[in-house]
C-alpha positions as CSV (number, residue, x, y, z in Angstrom):
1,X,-27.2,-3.9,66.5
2,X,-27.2,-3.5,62.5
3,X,-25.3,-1.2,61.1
4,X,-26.2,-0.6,56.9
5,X,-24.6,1.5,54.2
6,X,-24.6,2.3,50.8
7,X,-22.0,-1.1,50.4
8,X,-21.6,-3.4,53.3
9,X,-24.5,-4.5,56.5
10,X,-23.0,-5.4,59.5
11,X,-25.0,-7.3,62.3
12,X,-23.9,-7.4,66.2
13,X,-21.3,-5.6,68.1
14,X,-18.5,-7.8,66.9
15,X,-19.3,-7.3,63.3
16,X,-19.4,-3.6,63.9
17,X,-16.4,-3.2,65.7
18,X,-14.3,-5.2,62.9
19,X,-15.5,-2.8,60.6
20,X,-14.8,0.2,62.2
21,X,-11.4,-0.7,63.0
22,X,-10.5,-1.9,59.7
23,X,-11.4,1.6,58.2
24,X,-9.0,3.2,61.1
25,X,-6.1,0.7,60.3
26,X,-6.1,1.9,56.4
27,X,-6.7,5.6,57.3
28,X,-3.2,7.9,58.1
29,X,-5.9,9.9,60.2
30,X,-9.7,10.2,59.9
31,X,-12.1,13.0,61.3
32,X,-15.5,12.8,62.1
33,X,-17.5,16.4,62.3
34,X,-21.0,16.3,63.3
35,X,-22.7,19.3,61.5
36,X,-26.5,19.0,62.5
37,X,-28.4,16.8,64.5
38,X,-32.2,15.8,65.3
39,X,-34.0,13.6,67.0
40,X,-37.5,12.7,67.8
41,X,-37.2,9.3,70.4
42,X,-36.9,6.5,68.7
43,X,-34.7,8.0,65.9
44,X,-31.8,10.5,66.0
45,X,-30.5,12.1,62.2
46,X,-27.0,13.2,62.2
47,X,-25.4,15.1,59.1
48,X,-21.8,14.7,59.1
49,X,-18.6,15.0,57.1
50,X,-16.1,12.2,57.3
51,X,-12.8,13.1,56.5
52,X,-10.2,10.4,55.4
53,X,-6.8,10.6,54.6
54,X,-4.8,8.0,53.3
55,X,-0.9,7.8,53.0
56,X,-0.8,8.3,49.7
57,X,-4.1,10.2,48.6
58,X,-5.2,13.4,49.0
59,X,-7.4,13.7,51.9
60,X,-11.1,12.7,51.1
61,X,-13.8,14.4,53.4
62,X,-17.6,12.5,52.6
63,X,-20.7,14.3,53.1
64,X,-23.7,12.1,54.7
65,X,-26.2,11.5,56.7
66,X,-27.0,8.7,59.8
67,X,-30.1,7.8,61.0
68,X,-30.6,5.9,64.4
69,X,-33.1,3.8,65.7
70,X,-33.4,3.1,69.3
71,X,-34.7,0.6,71.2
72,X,-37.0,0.5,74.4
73,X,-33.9,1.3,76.8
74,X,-32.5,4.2,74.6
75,X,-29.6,1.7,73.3
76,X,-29.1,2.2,70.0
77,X,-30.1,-0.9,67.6
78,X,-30.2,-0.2,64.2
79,X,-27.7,2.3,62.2
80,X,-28.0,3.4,58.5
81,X,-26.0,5.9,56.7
82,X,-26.4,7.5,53.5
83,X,-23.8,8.8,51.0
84,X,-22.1,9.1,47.8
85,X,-19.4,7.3,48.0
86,X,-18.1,7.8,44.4
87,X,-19.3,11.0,43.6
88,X,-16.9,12.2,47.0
89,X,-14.2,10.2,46.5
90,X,-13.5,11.4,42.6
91,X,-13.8,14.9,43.8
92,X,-10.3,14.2,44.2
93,X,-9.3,12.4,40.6
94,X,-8.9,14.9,37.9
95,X,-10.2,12.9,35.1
96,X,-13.1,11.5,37.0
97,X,-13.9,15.1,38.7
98,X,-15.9,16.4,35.6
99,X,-16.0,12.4,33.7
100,X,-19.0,11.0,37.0
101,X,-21.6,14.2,37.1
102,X,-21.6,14.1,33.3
103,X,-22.3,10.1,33.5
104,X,-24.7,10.7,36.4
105,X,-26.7,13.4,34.4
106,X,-26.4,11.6,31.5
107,X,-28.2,8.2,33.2
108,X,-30.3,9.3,35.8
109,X,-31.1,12.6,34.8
């Protein structure tokens, strides 16, 4: 299995485990909510909002998307999500709330 995000890729189940449960261990409580879903054999799309919160944060919901890939038995062997990890995360920081859209729109348009 290979898992791949916007910062780290993971290969095999070992890997992948590790990483999931390091995100758990730093998290006071984290949600998962599923809000569409598609699929068309070998790939399923999810679109989901992660919710983190942290002991001393506010909490920090992120909106993305995962798409699957299956293999011949229906297993799943490749994973890659897609989000904005900063652009989420300083929702929640005053100064940065209205600082990152203007630096976005200011280099990429």
């Amino acid at each position: 299995m290979i898992f791949e995000d916007t910062i780290q890729r993971k290969e095999g189940k070992d890997d992948f485990t590790a990483m999931c449960n390091r995100l758990t261990d730093r998290c006071e409580q984290l949600d998962m909510q599923i809000t569409a879903i598609a699929a068309k054999p070998p790939y399923i799309f999810m679109e989901w909002i992660m919710t983190m919160i942290f002991r001393k944060t506010p909490s920090t919901p992120l909106h993305g998307c995962t798409k699957l890939t299956l293999d011949e038995h229906g297993m799943i062997k490749e994973q890659r999500d897609y989000y904005d990890l900063w652009g989420d995360i300083f929702q929640n920081v005053p100064v940065m709330k209205r600082a990152y859209p203007k630096f976005m729109r200011r280099v990429f348009g």
